[in-house]
C-alpha positions as CSV (number, residue, x, y, z in Angstrom):
1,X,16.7,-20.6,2.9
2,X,20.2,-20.9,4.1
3,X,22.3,-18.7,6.4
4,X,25.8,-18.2,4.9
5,X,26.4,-15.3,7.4
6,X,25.4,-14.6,10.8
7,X,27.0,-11.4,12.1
8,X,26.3,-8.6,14.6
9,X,26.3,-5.1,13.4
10,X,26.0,-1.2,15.1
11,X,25.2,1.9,13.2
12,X,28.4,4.2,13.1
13,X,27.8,8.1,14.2
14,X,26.8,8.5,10.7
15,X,23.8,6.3,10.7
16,X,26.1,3.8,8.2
17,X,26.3,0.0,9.0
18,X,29.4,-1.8,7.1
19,X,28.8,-5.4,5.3
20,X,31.3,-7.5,5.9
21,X,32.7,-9.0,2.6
22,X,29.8,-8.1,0.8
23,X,29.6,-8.7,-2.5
24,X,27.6,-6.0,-4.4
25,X,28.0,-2.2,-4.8
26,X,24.4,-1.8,-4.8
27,X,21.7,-3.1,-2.3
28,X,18.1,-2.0,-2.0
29,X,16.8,-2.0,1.4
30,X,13.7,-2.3,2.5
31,X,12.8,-1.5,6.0
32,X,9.5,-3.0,7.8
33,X,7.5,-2.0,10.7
34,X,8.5,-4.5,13.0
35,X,12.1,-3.7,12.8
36,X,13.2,-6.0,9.7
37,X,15.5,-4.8,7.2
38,X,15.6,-6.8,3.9
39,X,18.4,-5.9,1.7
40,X,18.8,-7.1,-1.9
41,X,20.8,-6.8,-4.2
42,X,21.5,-4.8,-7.4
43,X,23.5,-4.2,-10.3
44,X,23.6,-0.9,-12.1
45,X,24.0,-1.2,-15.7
46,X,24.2,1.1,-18.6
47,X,21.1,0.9,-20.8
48,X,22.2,-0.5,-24.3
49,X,20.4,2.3,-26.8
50,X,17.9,5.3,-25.8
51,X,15.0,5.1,-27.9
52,X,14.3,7.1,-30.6
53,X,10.7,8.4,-28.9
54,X,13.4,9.5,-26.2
55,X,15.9,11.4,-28.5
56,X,12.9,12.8,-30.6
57,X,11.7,14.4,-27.5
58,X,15.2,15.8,-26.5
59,X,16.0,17.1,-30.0
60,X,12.3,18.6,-29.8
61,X,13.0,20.2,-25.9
62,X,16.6,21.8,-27.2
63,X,14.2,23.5,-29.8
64,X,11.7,25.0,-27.8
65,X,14.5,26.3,-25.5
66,X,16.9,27.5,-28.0
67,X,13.0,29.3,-29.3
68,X,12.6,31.3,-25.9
69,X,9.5,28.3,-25.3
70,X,10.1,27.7,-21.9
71,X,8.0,27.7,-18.4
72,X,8.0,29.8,-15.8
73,X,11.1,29.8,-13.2
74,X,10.3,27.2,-10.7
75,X,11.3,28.5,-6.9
């Protein structure tokens, strides 16, 4: 694999580290025991539909609430 960047970095008093010229929004990061940090990145998109199984069990939650069929508060 080829470097295209080779830069030194400091985390900030926030914990945050800046990437320079980056080109994503979105990165996951995974961090490994021997100090590594891989980042990769992602793009967030919006799903196309939601599936009917999905709305079928929405519909059927508004129901039970609207019924008084609810659980206990949760603390």
């Amino acid at each position: 694999m080829e470097v295209v960047k080779d830069y030194d970095v400091h985390i900030d008093s926030k914990k945050h580290v800046t990437l320079r010229g980056a080109k994503y929004q979105y990165y996951n990061v995974r961090e490994y025991e021997n100090g590594c940090i891989m980042l990769e990145p992602r793009e967030l998109v919006t799903p196309e539909t939601i599936s009917e199984r999905t709305l079928e069990d929405m519909d059927q939650a508004i129901r039970n609430f609207k019924m008084g069929k609810v659980s206990a508060p949760i603390e």
